[in-house]
N, C-alpha and C positions, 0 to 999 in steps of 0.2 A: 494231622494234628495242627498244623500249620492255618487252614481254614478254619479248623476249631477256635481257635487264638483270636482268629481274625473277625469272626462272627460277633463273636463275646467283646471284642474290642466297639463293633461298627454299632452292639445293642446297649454298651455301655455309654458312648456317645449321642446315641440317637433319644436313650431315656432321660439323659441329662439336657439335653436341647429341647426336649416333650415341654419340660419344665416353664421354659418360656411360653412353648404358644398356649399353655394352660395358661399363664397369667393374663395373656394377653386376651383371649378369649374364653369363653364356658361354652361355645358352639360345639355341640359335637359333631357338626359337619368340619367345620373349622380341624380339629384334631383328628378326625379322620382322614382328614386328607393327608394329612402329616406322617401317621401312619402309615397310607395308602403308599405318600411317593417314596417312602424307608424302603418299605418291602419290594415293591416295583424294581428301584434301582439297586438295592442286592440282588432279588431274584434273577434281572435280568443280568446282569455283573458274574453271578456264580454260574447260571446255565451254561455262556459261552466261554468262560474259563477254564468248566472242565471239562469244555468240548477238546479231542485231540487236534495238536497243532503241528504246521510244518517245521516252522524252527521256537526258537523262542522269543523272538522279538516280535509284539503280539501287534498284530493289522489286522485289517478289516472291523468286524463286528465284537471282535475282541478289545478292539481299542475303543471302538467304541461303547460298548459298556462302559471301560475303563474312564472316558471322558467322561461319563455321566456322574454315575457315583462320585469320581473327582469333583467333579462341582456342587454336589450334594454337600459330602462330606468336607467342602471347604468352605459353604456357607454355614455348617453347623461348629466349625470349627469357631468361625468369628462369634458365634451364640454362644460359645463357652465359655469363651475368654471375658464375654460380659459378663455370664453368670457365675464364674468361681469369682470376679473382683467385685461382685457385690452380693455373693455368699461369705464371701472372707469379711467383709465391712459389718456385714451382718453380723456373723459370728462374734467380732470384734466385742460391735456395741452389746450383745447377750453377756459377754464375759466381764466388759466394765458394769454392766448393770446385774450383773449377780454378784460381783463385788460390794456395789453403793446399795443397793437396794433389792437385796435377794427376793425377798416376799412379792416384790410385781415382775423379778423378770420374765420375759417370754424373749423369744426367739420373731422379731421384725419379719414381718410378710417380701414377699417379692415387689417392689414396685413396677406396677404396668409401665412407667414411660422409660424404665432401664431396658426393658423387655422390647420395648417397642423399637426403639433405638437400635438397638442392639440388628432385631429382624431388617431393620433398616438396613442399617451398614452390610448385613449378610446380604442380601437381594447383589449387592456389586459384586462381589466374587462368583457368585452364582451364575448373573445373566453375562459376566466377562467371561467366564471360560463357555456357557453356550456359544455363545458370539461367537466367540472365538472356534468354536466347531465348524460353526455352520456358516460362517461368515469370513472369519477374520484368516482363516486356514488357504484363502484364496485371495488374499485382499493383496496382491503384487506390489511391491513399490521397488521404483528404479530409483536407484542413489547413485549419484555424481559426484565424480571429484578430481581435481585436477593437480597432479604431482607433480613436482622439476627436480629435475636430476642434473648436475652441472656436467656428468661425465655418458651422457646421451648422446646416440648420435645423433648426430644436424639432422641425415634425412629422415629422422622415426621423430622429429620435433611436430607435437599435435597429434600424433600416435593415439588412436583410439583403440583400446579393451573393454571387453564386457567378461566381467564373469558370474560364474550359477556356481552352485555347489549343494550335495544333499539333497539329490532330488528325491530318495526312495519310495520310486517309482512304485514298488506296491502296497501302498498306502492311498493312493490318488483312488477317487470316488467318480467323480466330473470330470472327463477328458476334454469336455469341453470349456471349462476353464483353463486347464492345462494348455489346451490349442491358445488361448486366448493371451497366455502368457508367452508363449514360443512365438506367437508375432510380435508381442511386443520386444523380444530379444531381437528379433529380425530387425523392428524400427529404427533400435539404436543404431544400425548402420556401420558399425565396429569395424576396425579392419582385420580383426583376430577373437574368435571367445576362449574363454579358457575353462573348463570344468574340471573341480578340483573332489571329486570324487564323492563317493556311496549311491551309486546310481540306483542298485537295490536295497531291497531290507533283507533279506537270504538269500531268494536264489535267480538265477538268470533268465527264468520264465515268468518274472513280475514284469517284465519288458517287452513282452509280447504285446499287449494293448497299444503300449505306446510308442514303441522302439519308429514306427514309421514318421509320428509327431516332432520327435528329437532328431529324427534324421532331415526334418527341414530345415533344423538350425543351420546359416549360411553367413560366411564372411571372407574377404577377399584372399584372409590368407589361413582363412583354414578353424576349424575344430580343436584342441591339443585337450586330454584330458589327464588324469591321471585316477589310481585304486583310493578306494577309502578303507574304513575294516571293516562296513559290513559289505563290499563286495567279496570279500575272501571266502564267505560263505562258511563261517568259525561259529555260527548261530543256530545250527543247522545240524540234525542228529543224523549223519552219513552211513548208509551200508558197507561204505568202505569206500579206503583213499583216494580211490579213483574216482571213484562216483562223486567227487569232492571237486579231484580236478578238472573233473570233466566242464563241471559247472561252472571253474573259473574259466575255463576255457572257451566254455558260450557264451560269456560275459565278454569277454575280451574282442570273440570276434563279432560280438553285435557292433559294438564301438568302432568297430572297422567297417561293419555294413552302413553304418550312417554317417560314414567318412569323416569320422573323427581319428586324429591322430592320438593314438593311448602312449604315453610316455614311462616306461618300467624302469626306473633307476638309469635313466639315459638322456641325450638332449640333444636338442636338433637347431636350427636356425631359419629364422624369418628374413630376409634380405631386399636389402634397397641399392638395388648398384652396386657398388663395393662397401656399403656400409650394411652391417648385420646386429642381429640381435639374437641372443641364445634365448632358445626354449626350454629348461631345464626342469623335470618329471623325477621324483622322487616315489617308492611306492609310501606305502603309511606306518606311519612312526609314531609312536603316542606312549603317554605315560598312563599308569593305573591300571596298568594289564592289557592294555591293547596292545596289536601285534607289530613288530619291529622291523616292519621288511625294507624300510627305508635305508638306500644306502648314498647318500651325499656325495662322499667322495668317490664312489664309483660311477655317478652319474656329473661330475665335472672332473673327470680325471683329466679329459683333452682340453679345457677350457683353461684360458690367463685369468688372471684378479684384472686388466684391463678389458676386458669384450662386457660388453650391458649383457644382465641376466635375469629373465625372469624366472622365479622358481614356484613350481606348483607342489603343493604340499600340506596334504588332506588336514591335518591334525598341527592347529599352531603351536602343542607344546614343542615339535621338533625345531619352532625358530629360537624359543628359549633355550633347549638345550644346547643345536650346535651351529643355527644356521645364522643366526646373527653378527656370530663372532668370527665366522669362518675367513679364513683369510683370502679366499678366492675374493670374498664380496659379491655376495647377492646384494644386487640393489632394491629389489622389488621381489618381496613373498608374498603368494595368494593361497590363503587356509579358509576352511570351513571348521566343518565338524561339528560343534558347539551349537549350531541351532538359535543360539542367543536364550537356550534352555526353552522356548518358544513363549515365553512369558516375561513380561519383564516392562518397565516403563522409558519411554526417550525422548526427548523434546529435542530436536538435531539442533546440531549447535551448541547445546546447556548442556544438558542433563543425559545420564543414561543408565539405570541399573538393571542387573536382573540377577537371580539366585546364583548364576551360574561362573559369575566373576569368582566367588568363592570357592571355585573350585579351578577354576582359567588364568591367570593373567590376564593373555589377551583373547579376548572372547567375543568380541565384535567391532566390527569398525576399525579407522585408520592407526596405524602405530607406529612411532620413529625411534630407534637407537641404531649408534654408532653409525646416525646419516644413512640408514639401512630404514626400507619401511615392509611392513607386514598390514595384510588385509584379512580380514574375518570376516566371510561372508557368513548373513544370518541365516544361509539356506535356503531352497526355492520349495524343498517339500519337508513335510512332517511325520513324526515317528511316537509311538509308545502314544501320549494325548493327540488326539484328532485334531489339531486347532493348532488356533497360533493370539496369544492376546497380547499386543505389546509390541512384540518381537515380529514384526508381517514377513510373507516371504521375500526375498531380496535377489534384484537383477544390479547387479552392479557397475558403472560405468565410471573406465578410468582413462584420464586424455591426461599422457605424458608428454611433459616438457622440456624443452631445454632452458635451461639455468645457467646464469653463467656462472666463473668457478670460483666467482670471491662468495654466492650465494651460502 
C-alpha cells in the first residue's frame, strides 16, 4: 500500500512539473526526455528497494537509487513551488476579472519566462546533490582550532588531537579515496586521534575491505575510540541474541586488531611525567529513540572534578542532557553523529546552516557553556544519501592550550 501512495504521490508531482517544460517548449524530444528520466529514476529506485536487504539502513545501490530520485525529485520540487505561485496569481486575476468583466474572462496562459526561471533555479538542487554524490561525498576537509583551558596541564600545553567520527564503513565505494584520507589523518602528525564512533552501518563484516586502511591510522599515544548506535547492530533483523552479540563482539575486536583503544563506559590516561590527562569513553546516549548505553558516571567514578578530561561521546544530545553540567567537569566533549545532515551551507567563520540544527542543538562545530566546550564532528563517511553537499567530510584538528586562569 505504502508504494501504492508513493507512486501516485511521485506521478502526481511529476505531472504537475510536465507542466512547465510544456510551456517552455512544444519539442517532443524536449518532453520526452522529461518523461524518459521520471520513469528511469523510479524504475530504477523501486527495482533495488524491493530487492531484499541486510538491515534497514539502505547502502550500496540502494542508496544509490535513493540519491538519484532525491535530486530528481528536489529539482521538481523547486518547479512547483513556481508553478502553484503563479497558478494562484493566475487564478487570482480569473476571479477579479470574472467579477469586473465576466463576458471576456479567461483563465491567463502560463508565461514561458516563469517557467524558464523557475528550470533554472531547479538545475541547483539537482546538479548539487549529484555533485554531491559523485564528488562532494569524498571532498575531505581538515578543520583547525585551537582551545585554552586555564586548568590544563603545563606539559599537554600545544597538545595536539585529531578526531573522525562516522565513518560507516559500508557505504564507502572508493577505498582509494578512503586511503587518500587516512594519510591525510596521518599528516596531521597529532599526538592522540580520537574516533567517536559508528564505524559501521549494520554489521561487523562492512570492515572487512577496509579494517586493514584504519588500521594504519598512527599517533604517538595511541587510537581511543568509542560505540555509536549503528554499531550495536539494532538495524539488523537477527536470528537471534546471540547472533546479535556475536557481531558486536567482532566489532569490538577489529578495534583491537588495528590497535585502537575502544573505551566502554570507562577511562584510561594519556601521561606526561607526572602530569596526566583522562581519556574518558562513554558508550552512546541519544534522544529520539536511540539507544542508552551510555553510562557517565560509571565511567568517571574514579576520576576528581580537578584531573583535565577528555570525554568521547557519540551523540551530542548526551552533553545537553548530563555532561555539561556534570560536576566532575568535562572540559572538552567530542560528538559526531549528526553528519551536519550532510547538506547544508557554511562560510567558516560567518555563517552555518543546515536542516538539521532543527532537530540538534548542537550539530556541528565548536560550542562553549559553563567554560565547558563540545565538538561535533561533521563525520568522515556517509549514510542513507550517497553524498555530502555543503556539509564535506571532516578530519578535525584540535591544539590545546594552556590559558591562564583570570582567562
Amino acid at each position: 500500500m505504502r508504494w501504492i501512495i508513493f507512486i501516485l504521490f511521485y506521478a502526481a508531482i511529476n505531472f504537475y512539473s510536465y507542466q512547465a517544460i510544456k510551456t517552455l517548449s512544444k519539442n517532443f524530444w524536449v518532453q520526452a526526455l522529461f518523461i524518459g528520466l521520471s520513469l528511469i529514476f523510479l524504475g530504477y529506485f523501486l527495482f533495488y528497494w524491493l530487492q531484499p536487504a541486510t538491515g534497514s539502513v539502505f547502502t550500496g545501490k540502494r542508496s544509490v537509487a535513493f540519491g538519484l530520485l532525491l535530486s530528481f525529485m528536489a529539482a521538481e520540487m523547486v518547479l512547483i513551488a513556481f508553478l502553484m505561485g503563479e497558478d494562484i496569481i493566475r487564478t487570482l486575476i480569473f476571479l477579479k476579472n470574472k467579477i469586473v468583466h465576466p463576458e471576456v474572462a479567461h483563465l491567463p496562459g502560463r508565461r514561458k519566462f516563469v517557467s524558464t526561471l523557475a528550470l533554472g533555479l531547479a538545475a541547483i538542487p539537482f546538479g548539487s546533490l549529484l555533485y554531491g554524490m559523485f564528488k562532494g561525498k569524498y571532498n575531505y576537509k581538515v578543520l583547525t582550532y585551537e582551545i585554552n583551558f586555564p586548568d590544563l596541564p603545563e606539559a599537554f600545553d600545544g597538545y595536539q588531537i585529531t578526531q573522525i567520527s562516522d565513518v560507516h564503513s559500508g557505504s564507502f565505494d572508493n577505498l582509494k579515496k578512503v586511503k587518500y584520507a587516512i594519510d591525510l589523518i596521518n599528516q596531521q602528525k597529532s599526538d592522540a586521534i580520537f574516533f567517536t564512533g559508528d564505524l559501521v552501518n549494520n554489521t561487523a563484516d562492512e570492515m572487512e575491505a577496509c579494517q586493514e586502511l584504519f588500521g594504519e591510522l598512527k599517533a604517538k599515544d595511541g587510537v581511543f575510540s568509542v560505540l555509536g548506535n549503528h554499531d550495536y547492530g539494532d538495524y539488523v533483523h537477527w536470528d537471534s541474541p546471540q547472533e546479535k552479540k556475536e557481531n558486536l563482539n567482532r566489532l569490538k575486536s577489529i578495534q583491537k586488531q588495528m590497535g585502537w583503544k575502544l573505551l566502554l563506559n570507562e577511562h584510561t590516561y594519556i601521561r606526561k611525567g607526572d602530569a596526566k590527562l583522562a581519556v574518558v569513553g562513554v558508550e552512546n546516549w541519544g534522544k529520539g529513540g536511540f539507544v542508552k548505553h551510555g553510562d557517565l558516571d560509571r565511567a568517571a567514578a574514579e576520576l576528581s572534578k580537578e584531573e583535565f578530561k577528555i570525554l568521547l561521546s557519540h551523540d551530542p544530545s548526551y552533553w545537553q542532557e548530563k555532561i555539561k553540567a556534570h560536576e566532575k567537569e568535562f572540559q572538552l566533549t567530542l560528538s559526531g553523529h549528526t553528519h551536519g545532515m550532510q547538506f547544508g551551507i557554511e562560510i567558516p567563520g560567518w555563517f552555518k546552516w543546515s536542516p538539521v540544527k532543527y532537530r540538534y542543538e548542537n550539530w556541528a562545530g565548536l560550542y562553549k557553556e559553563f567554560n565547558r566546550y563540545l565538538y561535533v564532528n561533521r563525520g568522515f563517511g556517509y549514510l542513507a544519501y550517497p553524498g555530502r553537499v555543503g556539509m564535506w567530510p571532516e578530519i578535525t584538528v584540535l591544539k590545546l592550550k594552556k590559558a591562564s586562569a583570570n582567562v
